[in-house]
C-alpha positions as CSV (number, residue, x, y, z in Angstrom):
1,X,-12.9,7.2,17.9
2,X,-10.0,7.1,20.4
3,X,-7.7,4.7,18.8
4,X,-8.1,6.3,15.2
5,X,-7.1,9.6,16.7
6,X,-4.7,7.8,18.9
7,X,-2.8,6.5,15.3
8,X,-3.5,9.8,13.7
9,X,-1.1,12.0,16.2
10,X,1.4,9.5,16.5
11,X,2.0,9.8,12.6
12,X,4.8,11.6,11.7
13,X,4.5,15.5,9.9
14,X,5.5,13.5,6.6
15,X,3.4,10.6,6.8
16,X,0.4,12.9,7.5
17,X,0.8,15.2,4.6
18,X,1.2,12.9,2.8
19,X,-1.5,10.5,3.9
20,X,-3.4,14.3,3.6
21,X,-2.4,14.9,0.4
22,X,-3.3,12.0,-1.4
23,X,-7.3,12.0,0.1
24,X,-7.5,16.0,-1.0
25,X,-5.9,14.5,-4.7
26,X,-7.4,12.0,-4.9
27,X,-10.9,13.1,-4.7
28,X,-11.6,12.0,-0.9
29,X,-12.4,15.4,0.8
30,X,-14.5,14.5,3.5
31,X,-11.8,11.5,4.8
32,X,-9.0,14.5,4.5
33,X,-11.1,16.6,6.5
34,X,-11.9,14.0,9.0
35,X,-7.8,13.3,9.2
36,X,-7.2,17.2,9.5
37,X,-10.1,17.3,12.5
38,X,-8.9,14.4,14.5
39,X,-5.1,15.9,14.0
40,X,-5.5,19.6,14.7
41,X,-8.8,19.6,16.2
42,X,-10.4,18.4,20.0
43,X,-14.0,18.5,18.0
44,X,-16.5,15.5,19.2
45,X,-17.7,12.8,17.0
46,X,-21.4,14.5,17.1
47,X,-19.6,18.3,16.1
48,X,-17.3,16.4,13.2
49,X,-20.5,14.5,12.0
50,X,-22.8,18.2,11.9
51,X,-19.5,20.0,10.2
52,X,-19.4,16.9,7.5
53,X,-23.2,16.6,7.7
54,X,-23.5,13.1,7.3
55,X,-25.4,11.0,9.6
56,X,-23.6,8.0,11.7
57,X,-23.9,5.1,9.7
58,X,-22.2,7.4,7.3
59,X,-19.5,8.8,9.9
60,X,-18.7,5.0,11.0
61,X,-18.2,4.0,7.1
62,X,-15.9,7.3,6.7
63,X,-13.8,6.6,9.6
64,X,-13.7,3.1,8.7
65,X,-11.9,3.8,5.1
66,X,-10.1,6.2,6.7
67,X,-8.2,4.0,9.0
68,X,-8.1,1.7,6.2
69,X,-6.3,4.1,3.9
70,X,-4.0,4.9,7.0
71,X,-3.4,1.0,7.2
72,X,-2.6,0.5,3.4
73,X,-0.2,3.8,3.7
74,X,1.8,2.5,6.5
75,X,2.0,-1.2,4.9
76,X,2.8,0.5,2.1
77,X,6.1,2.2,4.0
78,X,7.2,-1.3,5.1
79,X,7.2,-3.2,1.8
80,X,9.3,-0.4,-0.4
81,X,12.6,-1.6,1.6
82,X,11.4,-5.5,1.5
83,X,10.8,-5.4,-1.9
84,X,14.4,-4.2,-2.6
85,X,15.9,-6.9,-0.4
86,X,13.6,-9.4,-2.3
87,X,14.7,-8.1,-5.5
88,X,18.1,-8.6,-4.8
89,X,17.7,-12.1,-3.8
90,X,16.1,-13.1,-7.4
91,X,19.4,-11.3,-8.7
92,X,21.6,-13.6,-6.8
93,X,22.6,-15.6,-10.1
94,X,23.4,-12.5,-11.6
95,X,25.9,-11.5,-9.2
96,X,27.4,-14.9,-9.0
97,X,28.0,-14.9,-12.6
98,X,29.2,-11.0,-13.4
99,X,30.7,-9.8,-10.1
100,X,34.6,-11.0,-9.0
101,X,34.2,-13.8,-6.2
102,X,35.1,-11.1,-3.2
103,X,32.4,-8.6,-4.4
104,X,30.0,-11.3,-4.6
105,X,30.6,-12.6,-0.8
106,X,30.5,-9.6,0.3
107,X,27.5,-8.4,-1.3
108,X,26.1,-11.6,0.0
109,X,27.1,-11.2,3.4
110,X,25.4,-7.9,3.6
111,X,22.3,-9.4,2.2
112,X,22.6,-12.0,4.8
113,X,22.4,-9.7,7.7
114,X,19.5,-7.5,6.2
115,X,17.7,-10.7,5.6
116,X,18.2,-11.9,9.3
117,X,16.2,-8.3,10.3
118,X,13.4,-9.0,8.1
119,X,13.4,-12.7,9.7
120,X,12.8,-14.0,6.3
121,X,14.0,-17.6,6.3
122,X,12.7,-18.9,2.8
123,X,15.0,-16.5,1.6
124,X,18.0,-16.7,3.7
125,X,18.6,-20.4,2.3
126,X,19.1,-18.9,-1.2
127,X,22.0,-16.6,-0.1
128,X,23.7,-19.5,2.3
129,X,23.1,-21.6,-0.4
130,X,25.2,-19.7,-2.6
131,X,27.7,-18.6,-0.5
132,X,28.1,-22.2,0.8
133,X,28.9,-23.0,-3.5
134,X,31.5,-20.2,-3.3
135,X,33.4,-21.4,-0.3
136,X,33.7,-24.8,-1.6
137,X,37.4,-24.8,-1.3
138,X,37.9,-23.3,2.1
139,X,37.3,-24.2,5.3
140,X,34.1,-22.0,5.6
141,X,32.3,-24.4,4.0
142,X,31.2,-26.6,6.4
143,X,30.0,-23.7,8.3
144,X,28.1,-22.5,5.8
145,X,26.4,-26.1,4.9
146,X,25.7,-26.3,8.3
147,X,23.9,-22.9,7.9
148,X,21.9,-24.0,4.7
149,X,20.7,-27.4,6.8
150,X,20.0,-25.2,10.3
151,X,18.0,-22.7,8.1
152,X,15.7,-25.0,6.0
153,X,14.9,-27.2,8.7
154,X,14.1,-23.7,10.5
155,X,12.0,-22.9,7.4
156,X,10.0,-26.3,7.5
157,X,9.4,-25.6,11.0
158,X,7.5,-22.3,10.3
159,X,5.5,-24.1,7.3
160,X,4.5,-26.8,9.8
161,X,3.5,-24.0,12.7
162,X,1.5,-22.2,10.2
163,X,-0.1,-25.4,8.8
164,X,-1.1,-26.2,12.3
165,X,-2.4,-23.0,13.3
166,X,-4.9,-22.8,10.7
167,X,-5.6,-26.8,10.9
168,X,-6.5,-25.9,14.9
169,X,-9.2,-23.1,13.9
170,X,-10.7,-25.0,11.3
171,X,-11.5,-27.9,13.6
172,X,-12.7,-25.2,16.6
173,X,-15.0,-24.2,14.3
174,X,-16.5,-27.4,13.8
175,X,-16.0,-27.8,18.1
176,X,-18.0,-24.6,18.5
177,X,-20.9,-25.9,17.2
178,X,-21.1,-29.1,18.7
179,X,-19.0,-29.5,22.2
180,X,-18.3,-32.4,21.0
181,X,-15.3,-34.2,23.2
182,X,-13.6,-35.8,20.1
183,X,-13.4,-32.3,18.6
184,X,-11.9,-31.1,22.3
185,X,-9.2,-33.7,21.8
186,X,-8.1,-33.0,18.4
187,X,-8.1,-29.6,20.0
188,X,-5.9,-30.4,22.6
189,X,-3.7,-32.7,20.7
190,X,-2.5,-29.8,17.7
191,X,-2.2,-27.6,20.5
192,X,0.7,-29.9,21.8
193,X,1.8,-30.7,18.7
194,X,2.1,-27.0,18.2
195,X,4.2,-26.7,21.5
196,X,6.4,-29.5,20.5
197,X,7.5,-28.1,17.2
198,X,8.0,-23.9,18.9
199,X,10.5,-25.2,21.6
200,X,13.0,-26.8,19.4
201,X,13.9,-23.5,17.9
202,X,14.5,-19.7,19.7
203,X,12.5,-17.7,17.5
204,X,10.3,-15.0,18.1
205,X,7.9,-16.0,14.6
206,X,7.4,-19.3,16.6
207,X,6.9,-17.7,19.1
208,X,4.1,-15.0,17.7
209,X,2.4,-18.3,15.9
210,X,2.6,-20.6,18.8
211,X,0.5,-18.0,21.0
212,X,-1.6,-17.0,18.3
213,X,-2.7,-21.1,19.4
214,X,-1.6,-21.2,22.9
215,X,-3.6,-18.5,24.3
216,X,-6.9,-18.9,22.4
217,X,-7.0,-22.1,23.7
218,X,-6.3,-21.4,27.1
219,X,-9.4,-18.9,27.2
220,X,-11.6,-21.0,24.8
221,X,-10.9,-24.8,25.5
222,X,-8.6,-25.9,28.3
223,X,-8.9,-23.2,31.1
224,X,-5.6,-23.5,33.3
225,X,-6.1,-21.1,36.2
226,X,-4.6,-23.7,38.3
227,X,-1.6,-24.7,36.2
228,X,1.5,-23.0,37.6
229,X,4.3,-23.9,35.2
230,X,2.4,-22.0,32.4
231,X,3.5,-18.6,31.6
232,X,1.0,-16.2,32.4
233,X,-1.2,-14.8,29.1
234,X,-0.2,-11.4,30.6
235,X,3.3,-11.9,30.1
236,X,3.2,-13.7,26.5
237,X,0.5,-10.7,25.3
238,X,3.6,-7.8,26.7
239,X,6.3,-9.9,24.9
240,X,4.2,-10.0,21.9
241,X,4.2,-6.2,21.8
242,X,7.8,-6.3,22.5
243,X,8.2,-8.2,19.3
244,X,6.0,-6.2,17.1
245,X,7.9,-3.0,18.4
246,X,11.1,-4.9,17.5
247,X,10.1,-5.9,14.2
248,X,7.8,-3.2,13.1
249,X,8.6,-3.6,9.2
250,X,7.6,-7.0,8.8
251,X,4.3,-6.8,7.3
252,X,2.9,-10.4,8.7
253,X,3.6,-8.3,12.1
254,X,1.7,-5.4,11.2
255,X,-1.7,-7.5,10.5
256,X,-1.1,-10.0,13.2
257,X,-1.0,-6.7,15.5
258,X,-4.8,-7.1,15.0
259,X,-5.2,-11.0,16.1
260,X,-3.4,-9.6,19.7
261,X,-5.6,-6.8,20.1
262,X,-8.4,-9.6,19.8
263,X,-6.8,-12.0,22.1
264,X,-6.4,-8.8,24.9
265,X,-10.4,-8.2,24.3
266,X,-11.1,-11.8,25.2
267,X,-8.6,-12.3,27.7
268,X,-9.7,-9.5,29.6
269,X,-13.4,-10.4,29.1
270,X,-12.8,-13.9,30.2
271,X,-11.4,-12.4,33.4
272,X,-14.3,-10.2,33.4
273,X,-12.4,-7.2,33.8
274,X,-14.6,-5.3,31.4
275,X,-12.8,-1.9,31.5
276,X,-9.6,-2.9,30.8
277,X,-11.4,-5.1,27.7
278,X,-12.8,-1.8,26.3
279,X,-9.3,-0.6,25.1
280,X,-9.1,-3.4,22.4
281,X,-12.7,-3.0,21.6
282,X,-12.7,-0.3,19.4
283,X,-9.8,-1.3,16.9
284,X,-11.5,-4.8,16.3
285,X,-14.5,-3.4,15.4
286,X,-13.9,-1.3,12.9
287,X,-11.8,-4.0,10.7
288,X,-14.5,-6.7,11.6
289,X,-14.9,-7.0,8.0
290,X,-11.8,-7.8,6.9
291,X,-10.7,-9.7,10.5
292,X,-13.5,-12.3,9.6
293,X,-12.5,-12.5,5.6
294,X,-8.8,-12.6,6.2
295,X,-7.3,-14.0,9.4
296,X,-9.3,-17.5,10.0
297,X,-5.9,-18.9,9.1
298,X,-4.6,-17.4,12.6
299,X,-7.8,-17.2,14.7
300,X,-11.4,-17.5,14.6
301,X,-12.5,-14.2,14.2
302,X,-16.4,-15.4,14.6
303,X,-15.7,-15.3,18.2
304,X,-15.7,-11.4,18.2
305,X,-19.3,-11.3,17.1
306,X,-20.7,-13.3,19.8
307,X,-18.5,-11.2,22.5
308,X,-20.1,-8.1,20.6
309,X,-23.2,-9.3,21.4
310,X,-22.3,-10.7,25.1
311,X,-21.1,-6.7,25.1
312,X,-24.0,-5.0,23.8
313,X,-26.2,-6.7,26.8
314,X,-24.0,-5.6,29.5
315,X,-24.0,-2.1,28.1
316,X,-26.2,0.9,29.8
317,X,-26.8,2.5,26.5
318,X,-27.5,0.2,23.8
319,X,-26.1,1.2,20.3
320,X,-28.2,0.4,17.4
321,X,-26.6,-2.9,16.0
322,X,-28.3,-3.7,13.4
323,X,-28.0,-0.3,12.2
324,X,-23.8,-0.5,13.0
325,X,-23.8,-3.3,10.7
326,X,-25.0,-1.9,7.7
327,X,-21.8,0.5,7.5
328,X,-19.4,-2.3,8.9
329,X,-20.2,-4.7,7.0
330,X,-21.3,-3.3,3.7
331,X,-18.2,-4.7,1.3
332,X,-18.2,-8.0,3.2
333,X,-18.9,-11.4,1.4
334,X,-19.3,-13.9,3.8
335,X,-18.1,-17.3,2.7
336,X,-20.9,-19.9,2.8
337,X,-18.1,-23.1,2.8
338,X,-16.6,-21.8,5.8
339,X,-20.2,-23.2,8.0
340,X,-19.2,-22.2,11.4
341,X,-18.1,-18.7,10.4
342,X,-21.0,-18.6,8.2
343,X,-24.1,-19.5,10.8
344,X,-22.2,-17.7,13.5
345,X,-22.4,-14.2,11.3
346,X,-26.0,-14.8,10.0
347,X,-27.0,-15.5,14.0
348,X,-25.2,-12.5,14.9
349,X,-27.0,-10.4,12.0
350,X,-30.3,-12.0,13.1
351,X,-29.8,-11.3,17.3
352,X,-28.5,-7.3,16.3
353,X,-31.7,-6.9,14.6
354,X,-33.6,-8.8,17.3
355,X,-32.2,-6.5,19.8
356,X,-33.1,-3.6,17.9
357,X,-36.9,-4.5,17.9
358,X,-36.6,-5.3,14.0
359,X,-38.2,-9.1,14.4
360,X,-39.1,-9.3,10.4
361,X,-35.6,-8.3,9.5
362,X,-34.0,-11.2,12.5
363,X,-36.2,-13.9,11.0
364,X,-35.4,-13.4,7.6
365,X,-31.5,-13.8,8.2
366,X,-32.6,-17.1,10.2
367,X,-34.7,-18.2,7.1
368,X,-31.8,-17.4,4.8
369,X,-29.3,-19.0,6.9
370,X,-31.7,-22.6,6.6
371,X,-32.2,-22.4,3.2
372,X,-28.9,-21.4,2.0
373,X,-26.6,-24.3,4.1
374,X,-27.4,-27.6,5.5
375,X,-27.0,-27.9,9.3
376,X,-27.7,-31.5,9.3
377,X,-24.0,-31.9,10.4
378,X,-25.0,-29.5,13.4
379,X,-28.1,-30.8,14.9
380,X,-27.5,-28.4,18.0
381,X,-26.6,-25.3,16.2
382,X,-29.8,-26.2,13.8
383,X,-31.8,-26.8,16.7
384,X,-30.5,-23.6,17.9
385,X,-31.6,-21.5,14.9
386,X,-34.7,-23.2,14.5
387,X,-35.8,-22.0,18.1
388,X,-34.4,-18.4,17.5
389,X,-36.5,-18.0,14.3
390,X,-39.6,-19.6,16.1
391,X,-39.3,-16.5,18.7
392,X,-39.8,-14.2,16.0
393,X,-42.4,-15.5,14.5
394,X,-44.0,-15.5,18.3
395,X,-43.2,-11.6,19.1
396,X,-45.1,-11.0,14.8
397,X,-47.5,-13.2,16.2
398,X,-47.5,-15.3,13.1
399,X,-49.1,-18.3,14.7
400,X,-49.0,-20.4,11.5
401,X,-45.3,-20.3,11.2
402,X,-45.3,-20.7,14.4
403,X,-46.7,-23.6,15.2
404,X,-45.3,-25.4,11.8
405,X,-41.7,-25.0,13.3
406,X,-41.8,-25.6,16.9
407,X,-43.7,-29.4,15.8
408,X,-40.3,-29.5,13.6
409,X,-38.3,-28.4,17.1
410,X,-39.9,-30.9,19.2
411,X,-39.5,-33.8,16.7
412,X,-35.7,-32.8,17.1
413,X,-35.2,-32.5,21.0
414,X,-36.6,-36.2,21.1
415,X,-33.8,-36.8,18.5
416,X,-31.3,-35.1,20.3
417,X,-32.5,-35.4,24.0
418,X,-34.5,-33.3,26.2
419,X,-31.3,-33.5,28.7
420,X,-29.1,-31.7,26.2
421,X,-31.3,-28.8,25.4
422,X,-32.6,-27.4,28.7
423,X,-32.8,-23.7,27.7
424,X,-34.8,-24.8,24.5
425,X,-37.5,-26.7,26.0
426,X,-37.4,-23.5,29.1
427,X,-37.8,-21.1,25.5
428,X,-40.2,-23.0,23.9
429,X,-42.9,-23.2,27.1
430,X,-42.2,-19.6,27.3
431,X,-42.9,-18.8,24.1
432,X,-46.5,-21.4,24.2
433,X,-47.6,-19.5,27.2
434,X,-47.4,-16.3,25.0
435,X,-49.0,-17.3,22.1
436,X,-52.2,-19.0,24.2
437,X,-55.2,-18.1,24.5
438,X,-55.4,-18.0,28.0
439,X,-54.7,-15.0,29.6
440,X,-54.7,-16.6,33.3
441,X,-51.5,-15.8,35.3
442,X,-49.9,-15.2,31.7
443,X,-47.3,-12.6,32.8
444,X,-46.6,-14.5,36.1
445,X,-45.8,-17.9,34.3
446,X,-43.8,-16.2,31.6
447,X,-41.7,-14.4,34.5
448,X,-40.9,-17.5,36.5
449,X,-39.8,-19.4,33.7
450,X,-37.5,-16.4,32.6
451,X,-36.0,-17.0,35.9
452,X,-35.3,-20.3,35.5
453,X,-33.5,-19.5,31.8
454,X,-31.1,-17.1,33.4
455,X,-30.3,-19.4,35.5
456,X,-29.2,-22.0,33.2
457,X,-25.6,-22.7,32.8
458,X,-23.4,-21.8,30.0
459,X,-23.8,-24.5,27.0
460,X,-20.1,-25.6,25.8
461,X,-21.3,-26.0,22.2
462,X,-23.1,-22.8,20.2
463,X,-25.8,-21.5,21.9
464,X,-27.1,-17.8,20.7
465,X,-31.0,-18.6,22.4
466,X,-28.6,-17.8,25.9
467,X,-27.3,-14.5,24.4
468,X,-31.4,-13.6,24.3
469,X,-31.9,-10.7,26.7
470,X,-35.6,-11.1,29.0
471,X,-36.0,-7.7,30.3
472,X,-39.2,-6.4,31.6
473,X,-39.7,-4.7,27.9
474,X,-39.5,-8.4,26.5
475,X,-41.9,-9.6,28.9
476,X,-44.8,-7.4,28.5
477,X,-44.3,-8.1,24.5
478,X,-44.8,-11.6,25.1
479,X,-47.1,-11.2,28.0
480,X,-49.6,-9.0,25.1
């Protein structure tokens, strides 16, 4: 709740009213008195939930839309004045046909300069464009051509940098899966390219896109703890925020604020400094929905599930995932052509209700997963899911399914390579042992070969049978 109330005091008197006044109007009483609680009130999340009486799936989904409906207001703000600057640009002709030739420079050259605040180079061609047609008998001209040219290769610049950016996400998706050291290099290649095309202009968009790139793929591809002459991620995170502060009307600013707060989390959690990471948690999660359907072109939000679940093992208190993503995800549509994202969310779905004890409900999102997409392109990440769903079926004790799917397994480790998939083969005995009829040793055989999985190293490819949490509860299930 902290960064919700954190955005609700720092709204202004008017903005809150208003925000106030249009929930109370508009037929949204509970989310108006949830904004009035959080603003005038010190009440706890469990006191605002009995007041309300709702339950917390319920709460979550209320304070969810209401930081939505906070968002949308506060976008809203921005665009009014960018929509009158864009307005005035489509009336451009207009004033060079019906104003006197001073009135229109002048108009123009105001335009101009409120156009260079907004940073909006698409349409700061148009005006030097036209002002370059109404100098053409002076010796302003020239500068003003040179303008024009400067300004559109500037634009093409910012096309290419946002082609690349999303070009590099769609191809770590595919690296994700698979490790594979072509994918690494295509990786590594757009990453340069990206650098190459940033430096030849001083611009802080470039600059926002570039790390957007940069920094992801310091944390997830080529680590660089030893390579001095980069700056340090700490440094291009705080000039990030300087620019966002800077620039707070532009509205591509306001959502990438959110791809930031993601790249903090995982820089911090790469680093392992878990405490610091827990101030970026919260504001991810509650627009996980809309960070996984809306900004792949600038990230890959799939990452945040599987540091959700990295999370929820390392907590003392486990939340109730499974239950969590009922409210959070309840108006989301995943899109079954983006794969990666795809197997990564129905994984993620299948390990919260795994964790939660719900084995029936984590091997059905595993079944739907295999029947919905081929993963023939993924033999790992198949192999992967195949395994997962196998481990269900051994804690229902459904040895028929059971045994059809870990013959399918084994057929494909041969395939793949029993060097390659160490912590399936370690699963797979585990899970034999527990199903057997022999009850000899049973617990002392399951418990040194959970030893030797945690010792495993980290998989560079997608690997959610390593996010699988062996505690002594999940030994005596399989030991009985």
């Amino acid at each position: 709740m902290a960064k919700l109330k954190n955005i609700i005091m720092q709204l202004s008197d008017a903005d809150y009213l208003a925000i106030h006044e249009s929930l109370s109007t508009g037929g949204a009483e509970k989310s108006a008195y949830l904004l009035k609680s959080m603003r005038e009130s010190s009440s706890s999340d469990h006191a605002i939930m009995e007041e309300l009486e709702v339950n917390t799936n319920a709460y979550y989904t209320l304070r969810s839309r209401l930081n939505q409906k906070i968002e949308e207001y506060l976008l809203q703000q921005m665009e009014n004045p960018r929509t009158d600057i864009l307005k005035k640009v489509a009336n451009i002709n207009e004033i060079i046909f019906t104003k006197k030739k001073a009135i229109a420079i002048a108009t123009l050259k105001k335009l101009e300069k409120e156009l260079i605040d907004y940073d909006l180079s698409n349409e700061l061609t148009i005006v030097y464009k036209a002002l370059k047609k109404l100098h053409q008998n002076t010796e302003e001209y020239f500068g003003y051509s040179q303008l024009y040219n400067r300004h559109v290769a500037y634009m093409l610049a910012v096309d290419k940098a946002e082609d690349l950016l999303s070009n590099y996400f769609i191809k770590f998706g595919n690296y994700s899966l698979t490790g594979d050291e072509t994918n690494k290099l295509e990786l590594v290649l757009l990453n340069k390219e990206m650098l190459n095309t940033c430096k030849i202009y001083d611009s802080h968009r470039l600059f926002i896109y570039k790390n957007c790139l940069n920094i992801f793929h310091r944390l997830f591809v080529e680590e660089d703890e030893t390579d001095v002459d980069l700056d340090p991620i700490e440094d291009l995170l705080a000039k990030a925020d300087g620019i966002f502060e800077l620039y707070s009307l532009d509205s591509i600013y306001f959502h990438l604020k959110l791809v930031y707060e993601f790249l903090k989390l995982e820089y911090y959690n790469h680093y392992r400094l878990y405490r610091k990471a827990e101030n970026y948690f919260e504001e991810v999660n509650e627009s996980c929905a809309a960070f996984l359907s809306n900004f792949n072109l600038f990230t890959y939000p799939a990452q945040f599930l599987i540091t959700k679940l990295q999370r929820s093992k390392r907590m003392p208190e486990k939340a109730m995932l499974s239950e969590e993503n009922v409210a959070l995800f309840q108006d989301f549509e995943p899109d079954k052509d983006d794969l990666p994202q795809y197997i990564t969310y129905a994984t993620y779905r299948s390990l919260s209700c795994h964790f939660d004890q719900k084995y029936e409900d984590a091997a059905k999102w595993l079944n739907n997963l295999l029947n919905d997409v081929s993963l023939k392109k993924y033999q790992n990440a198949q192999l992967e899911i195949k395994t997962l769903l196998a481990l269900e079926y051994c804690l229902m004790k459904d040895y028929e399914l059971f045994n059809q799917l870990i013959n399918s397994i084994q057929r494909q480790i041969r395939i793949i390579g029993k060097e390659n998939c160490m912590n399936i083969q370690v699963l797979n005995k585990i899970m034999k042992i527990s199903l057997s009829e022999s009850k000899r040793n049973k617990e002392e055989k399951i418990g040194e070969l959970v030893k030797k999985f945690k010792s495993l190293e980290p998989i560079q490819h997608f690997a959610p049978t390593l996010l699988l949490e062996f505690n002594d509860d999940m030994i005596k299930r399989l030991v009985g």
